[in-house]
N, C-alpha and C positions, 0 to 999 in steps of 0.2 A: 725293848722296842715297843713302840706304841702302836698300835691299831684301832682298824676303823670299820664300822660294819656298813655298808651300804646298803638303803632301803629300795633305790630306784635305778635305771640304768646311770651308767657314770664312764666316767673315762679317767683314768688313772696313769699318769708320767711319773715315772722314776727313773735313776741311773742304776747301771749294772755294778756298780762298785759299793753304792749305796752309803756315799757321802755327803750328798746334797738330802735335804728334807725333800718325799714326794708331794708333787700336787696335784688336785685332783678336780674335777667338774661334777658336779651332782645332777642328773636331769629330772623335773618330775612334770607328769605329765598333764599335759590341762584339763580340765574338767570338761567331756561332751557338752554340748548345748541344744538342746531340742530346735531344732529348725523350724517344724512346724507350730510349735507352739512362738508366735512372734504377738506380745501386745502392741496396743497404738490407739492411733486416731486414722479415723477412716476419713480421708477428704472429701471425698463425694456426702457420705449421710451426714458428717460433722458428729461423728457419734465412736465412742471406744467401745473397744472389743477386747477381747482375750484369747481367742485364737482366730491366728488370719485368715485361714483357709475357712474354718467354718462362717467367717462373716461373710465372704466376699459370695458363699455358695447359698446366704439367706436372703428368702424372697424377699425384704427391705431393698436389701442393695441390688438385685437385680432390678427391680423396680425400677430404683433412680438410676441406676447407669442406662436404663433403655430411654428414660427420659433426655436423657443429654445427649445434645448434639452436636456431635463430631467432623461435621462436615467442615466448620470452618479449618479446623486443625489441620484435616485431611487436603485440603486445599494448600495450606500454607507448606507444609509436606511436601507435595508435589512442586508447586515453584524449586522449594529449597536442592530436590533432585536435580530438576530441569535445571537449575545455575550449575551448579556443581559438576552435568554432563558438560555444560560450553566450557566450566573453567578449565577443565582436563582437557577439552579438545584442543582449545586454545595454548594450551601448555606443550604440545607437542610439537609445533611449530614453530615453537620461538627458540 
């Protein structure tokens, strides 16, 4: 009879009589990934980085994001709620 050593967790079928050949699923597991370390490009400086957290917390980018202004955004925001409150109101009536 032949065997099999398994390195990782697995799942193993066989019959009790042990006529059929068994089969089996091998699982292995994936490698962690550092979350805080994320590279990129930073759209506001137009500038890459190597980790995101420490870019976003350097006075460069704080800099320019106090620069920009959000007020149009915040405006279009607000509409987008205000329709979205009539459309649900209106939906409950019909």
């Amino acid at each position: 009879m032949e065997y099999f050593v398994f390195n990782s967790p697995y799942i193993l079928i066989e019959d009790i009589k042990g006529k059929n050949k068994p089969f089996y699923k091998e699982y292995k597991k994936e490698k962690e990934k550092n979350k805080n370390k994320r590279t990129g490009l930073c759209e506001l400086c137009v500038a890459g980085y190597e980790n995101y957290n420490e870019h976003i917390s350097a006075e460069k980018h704080k800099k320019i994001e106090e620069k920009i202004n959000y007020e149009e955004i915040d405006i279009i925001i607000e509409r987008y709620k205000k329709r979205e409150k009539r459309m649900s109101k209106k939906r409950l009536f019909i």
